[in-house]
C-alpha positions in Angstrom: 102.5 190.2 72.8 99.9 191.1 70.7 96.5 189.0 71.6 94.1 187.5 69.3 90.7 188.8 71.1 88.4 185.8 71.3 84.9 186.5 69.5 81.6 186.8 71.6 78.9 183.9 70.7 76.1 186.7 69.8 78.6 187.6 66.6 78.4 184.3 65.4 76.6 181.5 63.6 78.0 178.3 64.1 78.0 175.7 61.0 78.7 172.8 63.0 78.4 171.5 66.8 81.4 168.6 68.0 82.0 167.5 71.7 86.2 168.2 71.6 87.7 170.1 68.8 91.3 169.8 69.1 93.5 172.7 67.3 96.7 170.7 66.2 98.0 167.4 65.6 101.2 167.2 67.3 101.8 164.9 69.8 100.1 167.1 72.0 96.7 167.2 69.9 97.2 163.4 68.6 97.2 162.3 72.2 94.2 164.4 73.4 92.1 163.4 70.5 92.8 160.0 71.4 92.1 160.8 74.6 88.7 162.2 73.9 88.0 159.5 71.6 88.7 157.3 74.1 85.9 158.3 76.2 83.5 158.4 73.8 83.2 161.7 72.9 82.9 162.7 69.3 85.9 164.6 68.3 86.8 167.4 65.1 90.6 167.8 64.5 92.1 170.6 63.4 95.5 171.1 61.6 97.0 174.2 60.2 99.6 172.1 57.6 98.6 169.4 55.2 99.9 166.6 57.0 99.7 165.9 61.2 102.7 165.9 63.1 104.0 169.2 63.7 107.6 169.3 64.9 107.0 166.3 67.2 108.0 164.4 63.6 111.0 166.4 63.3 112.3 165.7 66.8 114.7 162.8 68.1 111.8 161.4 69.5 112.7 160.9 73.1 109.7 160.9 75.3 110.8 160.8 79.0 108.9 158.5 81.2 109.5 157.1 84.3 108.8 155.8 87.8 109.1 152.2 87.0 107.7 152.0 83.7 107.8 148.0 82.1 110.6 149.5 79.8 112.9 150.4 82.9 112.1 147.2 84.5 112.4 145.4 81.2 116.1 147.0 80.8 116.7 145.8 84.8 116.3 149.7 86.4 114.4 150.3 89.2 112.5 153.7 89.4 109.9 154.9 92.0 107.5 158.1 91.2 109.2 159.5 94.3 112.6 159.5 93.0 111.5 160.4 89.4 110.1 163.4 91.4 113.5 164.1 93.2 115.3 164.8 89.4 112.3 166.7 87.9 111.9 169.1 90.9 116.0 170.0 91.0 116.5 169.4 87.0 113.5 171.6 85.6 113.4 174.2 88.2 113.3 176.6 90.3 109.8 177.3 90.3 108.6 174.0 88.8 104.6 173.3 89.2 105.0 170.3 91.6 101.3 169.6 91.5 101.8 168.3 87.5 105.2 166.8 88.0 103.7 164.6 90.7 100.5 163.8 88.3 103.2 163.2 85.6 105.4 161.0 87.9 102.5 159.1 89.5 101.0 158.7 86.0 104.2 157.9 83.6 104.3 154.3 84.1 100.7 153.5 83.0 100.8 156.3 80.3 103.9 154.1 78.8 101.6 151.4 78.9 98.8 153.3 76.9 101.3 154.3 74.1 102.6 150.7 73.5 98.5 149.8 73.4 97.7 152.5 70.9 101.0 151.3 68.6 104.0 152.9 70.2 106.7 149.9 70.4 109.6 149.9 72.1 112.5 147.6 72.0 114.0 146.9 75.8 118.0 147.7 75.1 119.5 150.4 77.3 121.8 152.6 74.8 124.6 154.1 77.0 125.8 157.0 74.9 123.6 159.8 76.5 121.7 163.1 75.7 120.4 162.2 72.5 118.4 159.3 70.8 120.1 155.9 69.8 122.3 155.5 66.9 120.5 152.1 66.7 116.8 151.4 67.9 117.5 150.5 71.9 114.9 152.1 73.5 116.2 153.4 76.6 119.1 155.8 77.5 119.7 158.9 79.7 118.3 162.2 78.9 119.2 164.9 81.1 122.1 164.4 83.1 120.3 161.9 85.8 123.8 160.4 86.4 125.8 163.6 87.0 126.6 166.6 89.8 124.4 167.8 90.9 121.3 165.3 90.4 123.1 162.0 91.3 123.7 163.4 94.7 119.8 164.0 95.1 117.9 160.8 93.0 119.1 157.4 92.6 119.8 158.4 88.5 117.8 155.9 86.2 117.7 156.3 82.7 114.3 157.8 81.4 115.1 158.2 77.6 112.0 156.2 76.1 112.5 156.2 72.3 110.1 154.0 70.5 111.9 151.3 68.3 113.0 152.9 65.2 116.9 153.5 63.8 118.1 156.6 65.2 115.7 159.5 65.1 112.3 158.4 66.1 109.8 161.3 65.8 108.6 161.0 62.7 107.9 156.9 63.4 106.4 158.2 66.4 103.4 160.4 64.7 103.3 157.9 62.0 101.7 155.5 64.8 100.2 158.0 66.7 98.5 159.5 63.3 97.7 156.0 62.5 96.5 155.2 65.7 93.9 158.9 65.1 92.7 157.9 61.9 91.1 154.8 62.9 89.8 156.3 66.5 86.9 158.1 64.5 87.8 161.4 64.9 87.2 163.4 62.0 90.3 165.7 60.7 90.3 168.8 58.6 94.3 169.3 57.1 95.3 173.2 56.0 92.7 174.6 58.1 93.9 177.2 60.6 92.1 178.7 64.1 91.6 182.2 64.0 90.0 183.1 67.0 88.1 181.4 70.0 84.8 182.1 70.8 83.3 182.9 74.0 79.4 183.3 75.4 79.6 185.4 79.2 83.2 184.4 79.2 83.2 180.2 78.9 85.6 179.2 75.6 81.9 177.4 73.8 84.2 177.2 70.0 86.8 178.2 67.7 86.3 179.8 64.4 88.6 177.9 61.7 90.0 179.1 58.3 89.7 176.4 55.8 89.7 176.3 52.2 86.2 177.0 51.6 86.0 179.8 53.7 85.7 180.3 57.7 83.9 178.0 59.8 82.3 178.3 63.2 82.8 175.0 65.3 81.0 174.7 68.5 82.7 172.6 71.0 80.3 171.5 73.4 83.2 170.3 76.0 86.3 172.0 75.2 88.5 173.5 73.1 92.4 171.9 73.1 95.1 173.8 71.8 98.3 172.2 70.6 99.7 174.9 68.4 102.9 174.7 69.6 105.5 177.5 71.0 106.5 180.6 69.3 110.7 179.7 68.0 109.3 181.4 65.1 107.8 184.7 66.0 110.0 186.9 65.5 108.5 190.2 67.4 107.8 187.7 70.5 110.9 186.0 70.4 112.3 189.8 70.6 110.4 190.6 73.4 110.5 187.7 75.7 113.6 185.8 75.3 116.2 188.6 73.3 119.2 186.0 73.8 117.7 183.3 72.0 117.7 185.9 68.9 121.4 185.2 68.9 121.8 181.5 67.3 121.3 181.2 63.8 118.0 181.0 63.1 118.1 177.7 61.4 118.8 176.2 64.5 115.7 177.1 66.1 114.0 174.2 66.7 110.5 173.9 65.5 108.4 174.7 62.3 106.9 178.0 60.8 103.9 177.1 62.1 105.0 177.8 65.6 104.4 181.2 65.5 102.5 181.5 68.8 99.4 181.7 68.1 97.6 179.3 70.4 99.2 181.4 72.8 97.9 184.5 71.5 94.7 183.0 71.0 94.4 181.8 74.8 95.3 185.1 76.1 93.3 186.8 74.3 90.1 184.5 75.6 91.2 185.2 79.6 93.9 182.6 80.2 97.1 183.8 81.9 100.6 182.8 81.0 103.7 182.3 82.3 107.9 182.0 81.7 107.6 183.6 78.7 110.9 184.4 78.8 112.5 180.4 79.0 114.0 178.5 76.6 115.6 175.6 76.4 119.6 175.7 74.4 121.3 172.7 74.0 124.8 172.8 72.9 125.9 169.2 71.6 129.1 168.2 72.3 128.5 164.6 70.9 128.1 162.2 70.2 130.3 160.9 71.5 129.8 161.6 74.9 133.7 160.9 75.4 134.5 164.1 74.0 133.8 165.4 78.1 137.1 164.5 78.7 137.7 168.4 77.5 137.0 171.5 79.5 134.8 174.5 79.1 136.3 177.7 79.6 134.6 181.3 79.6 136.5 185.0 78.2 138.0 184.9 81.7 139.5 181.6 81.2 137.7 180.0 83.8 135.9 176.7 83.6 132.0 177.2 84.1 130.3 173.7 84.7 131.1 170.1 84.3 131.5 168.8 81.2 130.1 165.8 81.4 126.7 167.4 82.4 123.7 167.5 80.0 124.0 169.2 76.9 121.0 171.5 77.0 122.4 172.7 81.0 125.6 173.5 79.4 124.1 175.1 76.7 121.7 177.2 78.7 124.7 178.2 81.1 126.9 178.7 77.7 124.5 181.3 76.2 122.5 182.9 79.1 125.1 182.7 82.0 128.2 183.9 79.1 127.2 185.4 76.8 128.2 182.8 74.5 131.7 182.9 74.8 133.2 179.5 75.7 135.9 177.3 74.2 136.3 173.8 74.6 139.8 172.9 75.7 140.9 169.9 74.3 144.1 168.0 72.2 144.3 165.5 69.7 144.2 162.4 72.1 141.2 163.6 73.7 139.5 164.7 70.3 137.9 162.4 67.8 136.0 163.0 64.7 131.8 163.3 65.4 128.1 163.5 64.0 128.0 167.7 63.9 131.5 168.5 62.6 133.8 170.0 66.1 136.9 170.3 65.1 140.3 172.1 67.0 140.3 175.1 65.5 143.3 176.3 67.3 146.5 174.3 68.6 149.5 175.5 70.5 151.9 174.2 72.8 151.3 175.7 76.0 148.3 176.8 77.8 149.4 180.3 77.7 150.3 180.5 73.4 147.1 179.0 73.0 145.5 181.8 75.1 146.7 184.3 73.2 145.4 183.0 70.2 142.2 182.9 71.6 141.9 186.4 73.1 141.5 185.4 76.9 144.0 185.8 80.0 146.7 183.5 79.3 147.6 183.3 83.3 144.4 182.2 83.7 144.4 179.3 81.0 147.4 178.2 82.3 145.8 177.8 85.8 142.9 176.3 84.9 144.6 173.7 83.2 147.6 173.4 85.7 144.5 172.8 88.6 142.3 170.8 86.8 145.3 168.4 85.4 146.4 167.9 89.0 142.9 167.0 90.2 142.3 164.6 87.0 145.8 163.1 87.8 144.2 161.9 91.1 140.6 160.9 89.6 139.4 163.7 91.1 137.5 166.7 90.0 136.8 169.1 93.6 135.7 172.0 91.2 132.8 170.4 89.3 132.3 167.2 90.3 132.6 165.5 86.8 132.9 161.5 86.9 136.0 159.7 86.7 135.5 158.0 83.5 135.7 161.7 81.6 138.9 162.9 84.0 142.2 162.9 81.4 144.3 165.2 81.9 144.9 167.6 78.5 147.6 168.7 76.9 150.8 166.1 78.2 152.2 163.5 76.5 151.0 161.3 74.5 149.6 164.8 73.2 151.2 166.9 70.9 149.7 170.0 72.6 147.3 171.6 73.8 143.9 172.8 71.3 140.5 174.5 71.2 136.9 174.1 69.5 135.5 177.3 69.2 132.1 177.0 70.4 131.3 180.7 70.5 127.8 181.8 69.2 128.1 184.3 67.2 131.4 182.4 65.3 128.9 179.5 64.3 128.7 177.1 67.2 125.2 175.3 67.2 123.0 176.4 69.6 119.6 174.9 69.4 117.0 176.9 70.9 112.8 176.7 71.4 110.3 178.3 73.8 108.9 176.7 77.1 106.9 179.6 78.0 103.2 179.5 77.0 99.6 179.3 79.3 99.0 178.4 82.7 97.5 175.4 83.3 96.7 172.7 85.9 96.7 169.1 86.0 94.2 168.2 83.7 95.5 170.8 81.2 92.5 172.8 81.4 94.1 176.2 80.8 94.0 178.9 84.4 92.8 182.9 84.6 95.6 185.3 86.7 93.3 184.2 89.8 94.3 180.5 89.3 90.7 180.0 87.7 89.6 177.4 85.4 89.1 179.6 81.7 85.9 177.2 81.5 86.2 174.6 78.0 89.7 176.0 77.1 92.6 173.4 77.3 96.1 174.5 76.5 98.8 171.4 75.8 102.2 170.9 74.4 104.6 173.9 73.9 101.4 176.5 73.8 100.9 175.5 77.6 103.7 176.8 79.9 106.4 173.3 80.2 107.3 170.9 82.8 110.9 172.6 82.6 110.0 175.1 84.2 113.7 176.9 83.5 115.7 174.3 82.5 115.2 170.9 80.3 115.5 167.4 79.7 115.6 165.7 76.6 112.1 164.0 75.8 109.8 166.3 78.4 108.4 168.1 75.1 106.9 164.6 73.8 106.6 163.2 77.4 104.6 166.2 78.6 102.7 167.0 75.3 101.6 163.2 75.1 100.9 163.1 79.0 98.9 166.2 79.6 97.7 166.3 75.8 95.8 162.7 77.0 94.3 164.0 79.7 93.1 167.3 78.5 90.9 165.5 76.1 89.5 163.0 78.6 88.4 166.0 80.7 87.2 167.8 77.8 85.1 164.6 76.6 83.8 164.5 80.5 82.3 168.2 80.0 79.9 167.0 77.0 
């Protein structure tokens, strides 16, 4: 990774002095000017495109939130920061930071409370087709496998899906109140301006020197400097280096925008901050809507099945690509298979397990097993292999069905496999951004995707948005403190 060397103080001549200046407008950056504002500090917004929003307006707009937020009791769910705890610490990790996943536990229910009072409404409707936002605008579902092996066995599972009342895809509604939400706080905002380097004085972040339209600017940030710039989907020489297998999807289905290029990152290194899991990133694989379409099984080149299918789509797609190589089949026929949203289709049909094996290019004794042994166990209800839930046990290929089919869901044949970063800086609970000693990088805050995520190696849908918006909050209160 190449750094972007922060600029000592004596090299500089400041043309204006702020409390917070806040480098994108993301969720992340919306929620920490807020913050800031909030508290009274006076606040300078910076935004690299012409319009806030960042790909927080292109996503789904699932923020996940939980420990017994009104929404969960609203939709009759009990939650508990404890158990919310339990799912985060098995379903992110290994390795997770459990310092901010206890803050964020502890913290979720009022910070649902502060988005509905900045704007943010949500309608109280539980929407049980999982893994992605509602069709419709009910504003609660499950988002990353809660319900299913291994995580039901270890937390009650509750739903923690919050998307804010809009038809289907929220993010872009979401902003829209947050932006609105910034534009009367009293923050001031500067559009198409871009950060080019921190600036330092004996090794304290004291400003950030900003491309604009009229030429650079020195901004001097008497209590901080937050970065929100996003990951780096889109650099391709880091995206090389760091994670080489998420070079493999088509890069149209890296999820993000060209302007997360990495250079919050770059920018933070380069001023002292240390980062970590570089090399993580999150893959989902959708097989639905509609979830139903579990009822099939995912086999490997061996012609083995890998994982249960009903699990969350970003854990199968992570295991998919990372764990093999991005060689699976979904094994399926035509009762099981229904038309849905992103075009899987049986691309192969044959009558047997074995004839439908060769046509596929993997052991046909092995198929044949895999099938035999997992139709027996479905037969009884039962799945001792993987554990997936009755409701999605059928077995495949017997009558009523004329045979036995496959979706090709390899990568490099053109199976979608959605990919961003979750590496970026260290940083602790207040989001102020931490040295390779664990030390405070004093008035540099790192949020969003530039800071290292929550998922620590694996995902669940809405911890971008639900991180970014927590952590993004709180960064600029602290920041505003520091004035």
């Amino acid at each position: 990774m190449e750094l972007i060397p922060a600029i000592d103080v004596s090299d500089v001549r400041f043309d204006e002095t702020t409390d917070v200046v806040v480098v994108g407008q993301g969720v992340a950056g919306a929620s920490a000017v807020l913050g800031a504002r909030q508290d009274g500090a006076d606040v300078l917004a910076i935004e690299r495109s012409g319009v806030p929003g960042g790909t927080s307006a292109q996503s789904g707009g699932l923020i996940y939130l939980g420990g017994g937020t009104a929404l969960q009791r609203d939709c009759g769910f009990q939650d508990s920061p404890d158990n919310m705890a339990a799912f985060l610490r098995a379903a992110l990790g290994p390795d997770v930071d459990a310092d901010r996943v206890a803050a964020y536990c502890e913290g979720s229910p009022d910070h649902f409370d502060w988005l509905v009072s900045i704007g943010v409404p949500f309608r109280a409707s539980f929407c049980d087709e999982p893994n992605r936002e509602s069709a419709d605008d009910a504003g609660l579902l499950f988002s990353g496998g809660e319900d299913t092996y291994p995580f039901d066995e270890l937390a009650v599972p509750v739903p923690r899906g919050h998307k804010p009342q809009c038809i289907d895809s929220a993010g872009g509604f979401l902003m829209e109140r947050l932006g609105a939400a910034v534009s009367t706080s009293g923050a001031r905002m500067v559009a198409d301006a871009g950060a080019e380097a921190l600036i330092v004085d004996s090794g304290k972040v004291v400003g950030v020197l900003v491309k604009t339209d009229d030429g650079p600017r020195a901004i001097r940030a008497r209590g901080g400097v937050v970065l929100a710039t996003g990951g780096f989907i889109h650099n391709e020489a880091m995206v090389a280096e760091y994670c080489p297998s998420a070079h493999i999807p088509d890069p149209a289905w890296r999820i993000g925008n060209p302007n997360d290029d990495g250079r919050g990152i770059r920018m933070g290194a380069g001023a002292g901050a240390a980062t970590t899991r570089l090399d993580v990133f999150e893959c989902a694989l959708p097989l639905g809507p509609p979830h139903r379409l579990a009822r099939g099984i995912l086999v490997n080149r061996d012609g083995e099945r890998f994982i249960n299918e009903d699990a969350y789509t970003g854990r199968i797609g992570c295991h998919a690509l990372s764990d093999q190589d991005g060689f699976v089949y979904m094994i399926t026929d035509d009762v099981i298979h229904e038309r849905n949203p992103i075009g899987l289709r049986i691309g192969y049909a044959a009558p047997t397990p074995e004839e439908l094996a060769a046509d596929l290019g993997i052991p046909p004794e092995a198929l044949a097993r895999t099938v035999r042994e997992y139709n027996g166990a479905a037969s009884r209800g039962d799945d001792p292999a993987f554990h997936k839930r009755a409701p999605f046990l059928q077995p495949i290929g017997v009558p009523p069905a004329s045979g036995i089919g496959a979706i090709d869901l390899r990568v490099d044949h053109g199976a979608i496999y959605a990919t961003f970063t979750l590496g970026g800086l260290v940083t602790d609970t207040d989001g102020a951004a931490l040295d390779g000693d664990g030390r405070r990088v004093a008035g540099l805050y790192a949020v969003g995707r530039t800071a290292a995520s929550l998922a620590a190696h694996h995902y669940a849908s809405g911890i971008s948005l639900g991180d970014g918006s927590f952590f993004g909050r709180r960064a600029g209160r602290h920041a505003a403190s520091c004035t």
